[in-house]
KELUM-345348 format. One record per residue (C-alpha): residue number from 1; x, y, z. Coordinates in pm, 1 decimal, padded with zeros to 6 digits, always signed. Layout:
! residues N
+-----+----------+----------+----------+
: pos :        X :        Y :        Z :
+-----+----------+----------+----------+
: NUM :        X :        Y :        Z :
...
+-----+----------+----------+----------+
***
This chain:
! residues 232
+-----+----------+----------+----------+
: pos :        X :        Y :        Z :
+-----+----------+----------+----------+
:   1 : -03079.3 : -00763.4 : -03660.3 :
:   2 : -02725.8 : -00894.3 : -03544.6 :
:   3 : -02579.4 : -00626.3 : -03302.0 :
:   4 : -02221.3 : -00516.2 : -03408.8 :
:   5 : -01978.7 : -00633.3 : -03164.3 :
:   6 : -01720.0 : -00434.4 : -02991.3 :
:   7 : -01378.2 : -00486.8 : -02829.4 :
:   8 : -01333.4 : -00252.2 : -02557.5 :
:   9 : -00973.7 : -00114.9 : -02618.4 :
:  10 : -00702.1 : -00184.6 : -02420.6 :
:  11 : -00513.0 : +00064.4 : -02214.9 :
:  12 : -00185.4 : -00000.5 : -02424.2 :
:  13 : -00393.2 : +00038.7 : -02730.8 :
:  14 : -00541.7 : +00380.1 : -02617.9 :
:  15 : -00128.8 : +00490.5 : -02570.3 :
:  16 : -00089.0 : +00362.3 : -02927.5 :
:  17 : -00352.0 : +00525.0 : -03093.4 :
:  18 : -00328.3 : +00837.1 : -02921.4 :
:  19 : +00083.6 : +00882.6 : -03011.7 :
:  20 : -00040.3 : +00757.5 : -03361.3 :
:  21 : -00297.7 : +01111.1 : -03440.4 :
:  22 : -00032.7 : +01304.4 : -03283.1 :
:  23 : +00275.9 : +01479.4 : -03435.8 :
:  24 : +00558.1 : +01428.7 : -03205.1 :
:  25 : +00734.0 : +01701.2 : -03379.9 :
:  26 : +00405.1 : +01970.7 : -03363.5 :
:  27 : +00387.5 : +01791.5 : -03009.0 :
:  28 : +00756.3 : +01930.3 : -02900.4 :
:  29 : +00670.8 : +02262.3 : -03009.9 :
:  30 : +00366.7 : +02333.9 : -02801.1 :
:  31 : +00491.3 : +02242.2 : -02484.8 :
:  32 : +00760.3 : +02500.1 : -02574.9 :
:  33 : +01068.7 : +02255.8 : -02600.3 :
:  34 : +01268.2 : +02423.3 : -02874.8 :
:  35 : +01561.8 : +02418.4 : -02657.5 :
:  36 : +01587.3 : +02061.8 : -02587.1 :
:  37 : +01898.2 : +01932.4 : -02787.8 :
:  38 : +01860.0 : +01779.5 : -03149.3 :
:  39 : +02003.0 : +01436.1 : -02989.6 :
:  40 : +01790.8 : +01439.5 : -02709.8 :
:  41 : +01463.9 : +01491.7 : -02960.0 :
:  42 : +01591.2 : +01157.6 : -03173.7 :
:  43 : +01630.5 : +00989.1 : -02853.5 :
:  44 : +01242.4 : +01086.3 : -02769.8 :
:  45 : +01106.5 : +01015.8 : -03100.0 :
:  46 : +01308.5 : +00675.9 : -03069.1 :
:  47 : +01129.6 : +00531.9 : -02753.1 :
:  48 : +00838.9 : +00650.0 : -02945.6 :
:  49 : +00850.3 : +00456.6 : -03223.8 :
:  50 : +00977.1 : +00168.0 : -03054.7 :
:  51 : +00664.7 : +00150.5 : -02818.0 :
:  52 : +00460.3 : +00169.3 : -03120.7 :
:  53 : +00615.0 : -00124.7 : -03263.7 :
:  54 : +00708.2 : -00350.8 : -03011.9 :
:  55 : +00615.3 : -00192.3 : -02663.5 :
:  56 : +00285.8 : -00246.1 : -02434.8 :
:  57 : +00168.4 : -00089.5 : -02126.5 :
:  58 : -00035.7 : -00266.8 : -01840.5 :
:  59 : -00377.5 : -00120.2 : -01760.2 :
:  60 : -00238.5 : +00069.6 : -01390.5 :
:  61 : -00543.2 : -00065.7 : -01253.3 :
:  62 : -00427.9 : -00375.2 : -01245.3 :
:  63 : -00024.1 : -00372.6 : -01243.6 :
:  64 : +00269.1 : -00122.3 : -01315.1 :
:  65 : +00465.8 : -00276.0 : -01603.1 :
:  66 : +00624.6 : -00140.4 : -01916.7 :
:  67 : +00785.1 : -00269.9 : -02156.6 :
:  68 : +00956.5 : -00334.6 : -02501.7 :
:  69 : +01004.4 : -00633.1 : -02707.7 :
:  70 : +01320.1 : -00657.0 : -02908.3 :
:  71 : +01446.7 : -00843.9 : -03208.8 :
:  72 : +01802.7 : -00923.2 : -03046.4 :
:  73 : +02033.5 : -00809.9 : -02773.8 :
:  74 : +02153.4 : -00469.5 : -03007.6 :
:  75 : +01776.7 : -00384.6 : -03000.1 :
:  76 : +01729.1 : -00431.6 : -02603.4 :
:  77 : +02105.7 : -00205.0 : -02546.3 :
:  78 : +01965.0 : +00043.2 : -02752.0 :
:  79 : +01656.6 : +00089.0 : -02576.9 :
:  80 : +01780.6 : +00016.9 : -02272.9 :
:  81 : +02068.3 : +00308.1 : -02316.1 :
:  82 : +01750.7 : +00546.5 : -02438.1 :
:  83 : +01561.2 : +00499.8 : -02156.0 :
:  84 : +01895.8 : +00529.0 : -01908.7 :
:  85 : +01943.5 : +00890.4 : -02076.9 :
:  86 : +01615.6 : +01032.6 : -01890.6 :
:  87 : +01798.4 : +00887.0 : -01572.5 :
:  88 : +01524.8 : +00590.5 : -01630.2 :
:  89 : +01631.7 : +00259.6 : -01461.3 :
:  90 : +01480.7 : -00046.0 : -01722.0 :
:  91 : +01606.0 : -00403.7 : -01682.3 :
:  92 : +01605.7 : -00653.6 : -01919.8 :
:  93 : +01489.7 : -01051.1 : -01923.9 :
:  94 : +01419.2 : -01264.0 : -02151.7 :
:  95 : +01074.4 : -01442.0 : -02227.6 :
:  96 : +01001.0 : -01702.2 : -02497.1 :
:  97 : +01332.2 : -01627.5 : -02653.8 :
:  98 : +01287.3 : -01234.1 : -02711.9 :
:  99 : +01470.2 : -01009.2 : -02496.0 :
: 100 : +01213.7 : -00794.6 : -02307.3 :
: 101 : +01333.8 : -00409.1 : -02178.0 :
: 102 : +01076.6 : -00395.4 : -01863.6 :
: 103 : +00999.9 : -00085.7 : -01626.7 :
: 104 : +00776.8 : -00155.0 : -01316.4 :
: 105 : +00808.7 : +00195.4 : -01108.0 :
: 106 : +00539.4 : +00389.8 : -01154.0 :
: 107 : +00694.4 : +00722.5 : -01172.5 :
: 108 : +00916.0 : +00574.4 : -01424.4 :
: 109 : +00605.9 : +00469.7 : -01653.5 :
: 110 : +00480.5 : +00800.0 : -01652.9 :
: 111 : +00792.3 : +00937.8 : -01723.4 :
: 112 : +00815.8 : +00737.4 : -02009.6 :
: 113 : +00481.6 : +00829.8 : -02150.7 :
: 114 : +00527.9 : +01189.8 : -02081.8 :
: 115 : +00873.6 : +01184.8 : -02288.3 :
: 116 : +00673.4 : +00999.3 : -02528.5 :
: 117 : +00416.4 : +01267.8 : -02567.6 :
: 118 : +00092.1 : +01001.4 : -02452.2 :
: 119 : -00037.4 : +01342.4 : -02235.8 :
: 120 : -00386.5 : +01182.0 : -02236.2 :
: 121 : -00253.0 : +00817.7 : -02114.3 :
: 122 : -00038.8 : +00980.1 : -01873.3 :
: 123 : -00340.5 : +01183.0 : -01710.3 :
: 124 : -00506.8 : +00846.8 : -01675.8 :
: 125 : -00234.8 : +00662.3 : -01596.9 :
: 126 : -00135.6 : +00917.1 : -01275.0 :
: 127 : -00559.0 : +00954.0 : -01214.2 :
: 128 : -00559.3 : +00570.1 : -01180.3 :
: 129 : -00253.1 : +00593.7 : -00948.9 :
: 130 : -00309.0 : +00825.5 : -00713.6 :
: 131 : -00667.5 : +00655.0 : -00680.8 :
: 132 : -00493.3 : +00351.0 : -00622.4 :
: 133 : -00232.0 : +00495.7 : -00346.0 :
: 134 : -00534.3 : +00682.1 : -00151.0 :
: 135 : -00722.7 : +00337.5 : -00144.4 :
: 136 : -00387.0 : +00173.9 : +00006.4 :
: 137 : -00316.4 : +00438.0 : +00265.5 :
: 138 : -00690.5 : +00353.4 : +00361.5 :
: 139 : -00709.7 : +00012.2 : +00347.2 :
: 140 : -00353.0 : +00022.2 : +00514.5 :
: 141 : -00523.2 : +00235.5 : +00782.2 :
: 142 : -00874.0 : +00012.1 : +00836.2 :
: 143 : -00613.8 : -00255.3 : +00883.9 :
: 144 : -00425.0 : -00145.4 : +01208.6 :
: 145 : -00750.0 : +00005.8 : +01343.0 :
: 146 : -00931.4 : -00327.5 : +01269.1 :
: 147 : -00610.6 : -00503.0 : +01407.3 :
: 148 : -00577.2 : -00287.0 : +01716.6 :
: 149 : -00916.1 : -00294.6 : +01809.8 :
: 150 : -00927.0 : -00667.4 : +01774.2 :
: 151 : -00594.1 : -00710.6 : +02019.8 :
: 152 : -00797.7 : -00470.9 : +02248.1 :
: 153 : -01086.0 : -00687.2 : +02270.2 :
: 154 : -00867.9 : -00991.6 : +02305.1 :
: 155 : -00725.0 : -00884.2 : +02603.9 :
: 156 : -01011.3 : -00757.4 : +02744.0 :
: 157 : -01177.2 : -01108.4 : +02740.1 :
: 158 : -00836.5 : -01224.1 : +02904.3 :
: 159 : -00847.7 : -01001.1 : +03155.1 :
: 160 : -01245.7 : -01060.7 : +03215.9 :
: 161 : -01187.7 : -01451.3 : +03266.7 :
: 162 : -00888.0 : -01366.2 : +03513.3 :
: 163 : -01093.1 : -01099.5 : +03699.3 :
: 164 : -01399.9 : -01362.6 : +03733.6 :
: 165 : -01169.0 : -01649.7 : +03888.9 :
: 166 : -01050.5 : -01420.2 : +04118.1 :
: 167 : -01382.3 : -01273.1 : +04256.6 :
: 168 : -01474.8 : -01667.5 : +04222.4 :
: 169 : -01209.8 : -01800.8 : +04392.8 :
: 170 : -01107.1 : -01533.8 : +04656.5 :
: 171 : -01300.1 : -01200.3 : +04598.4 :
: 172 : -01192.2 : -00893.0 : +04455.0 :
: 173 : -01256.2 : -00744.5 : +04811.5 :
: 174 : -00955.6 : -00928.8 : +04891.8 :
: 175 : -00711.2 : -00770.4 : +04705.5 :
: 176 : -00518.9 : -00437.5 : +04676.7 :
: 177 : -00848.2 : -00177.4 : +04658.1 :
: 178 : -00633.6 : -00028.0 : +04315.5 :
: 179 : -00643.3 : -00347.3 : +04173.5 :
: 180 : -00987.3 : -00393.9 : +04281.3 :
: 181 : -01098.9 : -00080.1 : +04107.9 :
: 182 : -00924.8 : -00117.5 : +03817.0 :
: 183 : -01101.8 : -00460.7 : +03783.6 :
: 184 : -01446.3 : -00333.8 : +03820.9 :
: 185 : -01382.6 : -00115.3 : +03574.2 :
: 186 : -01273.5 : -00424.1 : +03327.6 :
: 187 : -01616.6 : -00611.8 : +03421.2 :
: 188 : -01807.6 : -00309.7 : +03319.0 :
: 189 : -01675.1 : -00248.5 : +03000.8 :
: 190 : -01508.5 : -00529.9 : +02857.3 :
: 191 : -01454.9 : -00309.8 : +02533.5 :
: 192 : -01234.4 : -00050.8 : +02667.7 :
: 193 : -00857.1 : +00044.9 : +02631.7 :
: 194 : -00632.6 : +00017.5 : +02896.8 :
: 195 : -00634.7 : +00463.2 : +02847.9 :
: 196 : -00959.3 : +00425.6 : +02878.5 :
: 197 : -00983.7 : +00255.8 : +03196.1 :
: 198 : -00676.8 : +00446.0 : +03323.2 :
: 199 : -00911.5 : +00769.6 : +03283.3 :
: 200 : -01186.5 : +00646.9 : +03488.6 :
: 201 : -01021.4 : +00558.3 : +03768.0 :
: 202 : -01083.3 : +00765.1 : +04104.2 :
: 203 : -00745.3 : +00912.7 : +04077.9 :
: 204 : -00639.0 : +00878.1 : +03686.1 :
: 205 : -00316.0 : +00722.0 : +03598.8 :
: 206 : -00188.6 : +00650.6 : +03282.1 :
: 207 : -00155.5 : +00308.0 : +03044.4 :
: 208 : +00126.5 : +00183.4 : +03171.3 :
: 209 : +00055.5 : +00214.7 : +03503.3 :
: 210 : -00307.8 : +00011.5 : +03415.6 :
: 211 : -00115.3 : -00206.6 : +03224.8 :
: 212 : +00082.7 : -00271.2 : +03567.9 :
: 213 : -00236.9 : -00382.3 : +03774.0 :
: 214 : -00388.4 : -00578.0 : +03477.4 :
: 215 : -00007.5 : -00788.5 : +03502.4 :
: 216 : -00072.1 : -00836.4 : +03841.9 :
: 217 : -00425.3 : -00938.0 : +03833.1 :
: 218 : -00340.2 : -01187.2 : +03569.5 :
: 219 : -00100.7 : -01322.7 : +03808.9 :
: 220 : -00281.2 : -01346.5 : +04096.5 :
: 221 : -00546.1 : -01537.5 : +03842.2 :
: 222 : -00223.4 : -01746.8 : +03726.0 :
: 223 : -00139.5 : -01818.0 : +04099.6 :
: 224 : -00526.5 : -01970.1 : +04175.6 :
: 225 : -00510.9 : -02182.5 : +03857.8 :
: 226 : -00167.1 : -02330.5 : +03993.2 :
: 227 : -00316.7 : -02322.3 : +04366.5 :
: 228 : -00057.2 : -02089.2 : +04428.3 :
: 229 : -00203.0 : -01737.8 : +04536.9 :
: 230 : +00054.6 : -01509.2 : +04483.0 :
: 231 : +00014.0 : -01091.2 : +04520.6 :
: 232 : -00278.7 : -01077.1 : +04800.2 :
+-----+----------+----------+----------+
***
């Protein structure tokens, strides 16, 4: 027997259908907005109906976007001038000769479908966000760690290759005995942050003072690959 198929529903369409069961009027009531203005009411109802008939919302999980398609430029000014009255900021453009009244802010969106009444798309919609925002802050995060860590090893391969010529080429027990111990420290742990090497020093000192020995070591290395020996 020939399964029935079925269209998932689209975020828009679950906006739609849930304004359509609802009574905007029943709606105002309950959240206990009997003082809000009879022209700010029309003006509520209005964006209502005119997301009903012309007006889509992206799926958040994939974009923030808005918007309403009108029949001429009266149409977009209207709704345009609506949406400005809930200090909303809309633009307008035009696409395939309709003029299109867009909103891409998130917190705009869900002010739009809270003044609309959509109270189940706009717990979606700001679930779907704030998933979205944690993700970013982590993914934001993984990337400087990831980045950081990958600058730290980096330099410690730079400063292993320098340290080897110069044991090579002239000996570490040549050189000053902090620089020396500082570069001992590189050879046994490629891995580690300047900090960390700063700590294990006999006598501690901090990053910018083992960033200091590293810059001369690398120019004592520079000096041997020029044949210059400079720093001893």
């Amino acid at each position: 027997m020939a399964q029935e198929s079925k269209t998932k529903i689209s975020f828009s369409g679950k906006v739609k259908e849930e304004l359509r069961k609802k009574d905007f009027t029943a709606y105002e009531k309950a959240i206990n907005m009997g003082n809000v203005g009879s022209r700010d009411f029309k003006m509520r109802s209005y964006v209502r109906e005119c997301f009903l008939n012309s007006g889509s919302i992206t799926d958040p999980k994939k974009d923030y976007h808005l918007e309403f398609v009108c029949d001429g430029a009266d149409d977009a000014d209207r709704i345009s001038d609506g949406l400005c009255t809930f200090s909303l900021e809309p633009r307008i453009m035009e696409r395939n000769g309709h003029l299109v009244v867009y909103l891409k802010d998130a917190s705009q969106i869900s002010d739009v479908l809270n003044l609309m009444g959509a109270v189940d798309g706009l717990m979606e919609f700001e679930n779907v966000r704030i998933l979205k925002e944690v993700s970013e802050k982590v993914n934001r995060r993984v990337n400087c760690e990831t980045a950081n860590l990958q600058r730290t090893v980096s330099a410690g391969i730079r400063q292993v290759a320098d340290i080897e010529l110069i044991d090579r080429e002239l000996g570490l027990q040549k050189i000053d005995p902090g620089l020396r111990e500082i570069a001992l420290k590189r050879l046994e742990d490629p891995n580690a942050s300047l900090s960390e090497l700063a700590e294990r020093l006999s006598e501690p000192i901090g990053k910018s003072g083992a960033n200091h020995r590293m810059r001369k070591l690398a120019r004592i290395a520079d000096g041997i690959r020029k044949k210059t020996v400079e720093g001893v």
